[in-house]
Structures are given as structure tokens and as C-alpha cells.
C-alpha positions in Angstrom: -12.3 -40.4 -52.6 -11.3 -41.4 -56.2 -11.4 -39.1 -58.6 -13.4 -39.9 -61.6 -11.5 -40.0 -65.1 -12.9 -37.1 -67.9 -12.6 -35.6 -71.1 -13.4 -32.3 -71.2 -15.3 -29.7 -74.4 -14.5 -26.3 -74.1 -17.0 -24.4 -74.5 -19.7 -26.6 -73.5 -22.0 -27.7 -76.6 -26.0 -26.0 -75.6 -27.7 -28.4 -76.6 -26.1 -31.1 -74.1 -26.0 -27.6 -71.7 -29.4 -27.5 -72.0 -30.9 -30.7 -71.6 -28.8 -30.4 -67.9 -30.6 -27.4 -67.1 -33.8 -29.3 -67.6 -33.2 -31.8 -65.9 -31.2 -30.7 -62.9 -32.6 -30.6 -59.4 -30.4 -28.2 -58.2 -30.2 -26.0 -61.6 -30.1 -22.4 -61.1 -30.7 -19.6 -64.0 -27.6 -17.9 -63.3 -26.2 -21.6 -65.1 -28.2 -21.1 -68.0 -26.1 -20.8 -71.9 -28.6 -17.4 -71.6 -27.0 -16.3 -68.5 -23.6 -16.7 -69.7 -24.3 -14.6 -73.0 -25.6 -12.1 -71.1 -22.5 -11.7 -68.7 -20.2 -12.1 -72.3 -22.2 -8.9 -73.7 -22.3 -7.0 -71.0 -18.9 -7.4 -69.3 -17.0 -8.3 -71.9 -16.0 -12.2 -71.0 -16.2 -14.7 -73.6 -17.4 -18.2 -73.0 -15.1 -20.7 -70.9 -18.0 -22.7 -70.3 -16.6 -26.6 -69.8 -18.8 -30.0 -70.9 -17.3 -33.0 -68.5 -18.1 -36.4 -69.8 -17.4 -38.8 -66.7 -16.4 -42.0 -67.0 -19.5 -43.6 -65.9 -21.2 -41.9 -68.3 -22.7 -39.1 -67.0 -22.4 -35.3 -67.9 -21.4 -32.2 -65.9 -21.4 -28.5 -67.3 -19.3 -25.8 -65.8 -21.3 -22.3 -66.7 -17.7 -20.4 -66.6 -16.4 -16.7 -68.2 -13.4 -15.7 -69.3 -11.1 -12.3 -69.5 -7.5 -11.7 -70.3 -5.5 -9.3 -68.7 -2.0 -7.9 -68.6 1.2 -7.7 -71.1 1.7 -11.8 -71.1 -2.5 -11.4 -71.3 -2.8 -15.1 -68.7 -7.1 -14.8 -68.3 -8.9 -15.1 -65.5 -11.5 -17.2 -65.1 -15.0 -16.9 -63.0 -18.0 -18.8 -62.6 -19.3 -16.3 -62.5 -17.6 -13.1 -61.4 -18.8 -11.0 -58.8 -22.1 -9.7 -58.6 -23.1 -12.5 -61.6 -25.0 -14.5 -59.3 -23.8 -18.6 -58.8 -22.1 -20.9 -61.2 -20.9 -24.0 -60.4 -21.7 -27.4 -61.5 -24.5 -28.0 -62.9 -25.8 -32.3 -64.2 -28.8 -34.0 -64.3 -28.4 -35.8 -60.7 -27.3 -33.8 -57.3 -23.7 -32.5 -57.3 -21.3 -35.2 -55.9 -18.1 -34.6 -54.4 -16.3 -37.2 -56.9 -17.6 -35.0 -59.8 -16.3 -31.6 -58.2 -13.2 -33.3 -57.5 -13.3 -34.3 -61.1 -13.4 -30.6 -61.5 -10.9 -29.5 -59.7 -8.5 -32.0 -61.0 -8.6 -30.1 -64.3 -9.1 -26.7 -63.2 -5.7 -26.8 -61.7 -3.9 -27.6 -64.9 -5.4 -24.3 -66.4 -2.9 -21.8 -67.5 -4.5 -19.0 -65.8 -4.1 -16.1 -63.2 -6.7 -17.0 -61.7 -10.0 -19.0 -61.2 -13.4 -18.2 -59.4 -16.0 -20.0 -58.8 -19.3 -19.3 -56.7 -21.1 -22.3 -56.1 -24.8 -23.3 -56.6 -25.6 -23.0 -52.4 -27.4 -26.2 -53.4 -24.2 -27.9 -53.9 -22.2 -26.8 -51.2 -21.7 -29.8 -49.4 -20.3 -31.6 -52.3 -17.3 -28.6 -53.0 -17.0 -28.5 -49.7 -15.9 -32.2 -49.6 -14.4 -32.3 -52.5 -11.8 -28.9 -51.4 -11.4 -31.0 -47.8 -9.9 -34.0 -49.8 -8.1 -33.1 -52.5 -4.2 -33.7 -52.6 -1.6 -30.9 -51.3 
């Protein structure tokens, strides 16, 4: 599998955020901007949600938290953490492997401690394929 080339917005702009959740098949409301404001006020994360524009044109958003810890303060990053409900992907067509690989490809140049993320059940197949396949 070929992993598609990106650029990446951090955090992810609502109104493109939106218009995903509308038109997503597998979109769930734990992926909603509302969602993630909701687990900000609450928990005390800030917004680490991710926009992916993909080469062939499409669009990907990554519902994601954020919390630093420690003396050298590295954050750790969920989507979403425990007891949130599901993050993970979330564009206007069915998740694909070569998006989550996409995904992973940039998640693993993150300076963090470390990075979470509990799928949309929807799109399982497509992390799981994606995790199989990637690169040691």
C-alpha cells in the first residue's frame, strides 16, 4: 500500500470539520467540533484536532485532544481519551486504509509521550489494515 502524500492544519478549521460530519457515512457524534469542546471544558484538553488534505483531493479530519504533562511538559494526545467515546477519522467517503496510513505516517513524527486513538468501529477494517502494513 502506498501512502498518500498530505499537508496537514492543526487544529482542523469547523467549517471544512463540519461539512465532513455531514456528509460522512460512517460519522459519529463523539467526531463532532461540539464533542471536542465539550471534552476541552470538561477535562481540561485543548484542541489537537488535525485537517488532512490528501493528494487526490480529498479531506480527512482527526477529532483529537491534547494534555501536557510532566517537568519537560511532552503532551499526550487522545482521540478521544477514555471514557470520551470514538474518534478516529472522519471524511466524506468510507475510511480507507491508504488515508489511515496517511495518518499514521504523521502521527509518528509527533513529539509526544504519547498518542491514543479509539477508532469509529465503522472503520475498523481500514486501521486495522493500515497498522498490518505499515513499515517497522
Amino acid at each position: 500500500m502506498q501512502t498518500q502524500t498530505f499537508q496537514v492544519t492543526t487544529p482542523a478549521p469547523r467549517e471544512i470539520w463540519m461539512n465532513l460530519l455531514k456528509s460522512s457515512p460512517e460519522a459519529l457524534v463523539t467526531q463532532s467540533p461540539a464533542w471536542l469542546d465539550c471534552v476541552c471544558e470538561i477535562a481540561g484538553y485543548t484542541d489537537a484536532s488535525r485537517l488532512y488534505e490528501m493528494e487526490d483531493g480529498g479531506y480527512a479530519v482527526l477529532p483529537m485532544v491534547c494534555r501536557k504533562f510532566g517537568l519537560i511538559k511532552l503532551p499526550i494526545e487522545a482521540s478521544f481519551p477514555s471514557s470520551w467515546g470514538f474518534g478516529g477519522l472522519l471524511s466524506s467517503n468510507p475510511t480507507q486504509a491508504k488515508d489511515v496510513a496517511a495518518v499514521f505516517s504523521d502521527l509518528i513524527r509527533q513529539p509526544t509521550l504519547q498518542i491514543g486513538i479509539r477508532t469509529n468501529p465503522l472503520a475498523a477494517e481500514a486501521w486495522a489494515t493500515a497498522a498490518i502494513e505499515q513499515p517497522n
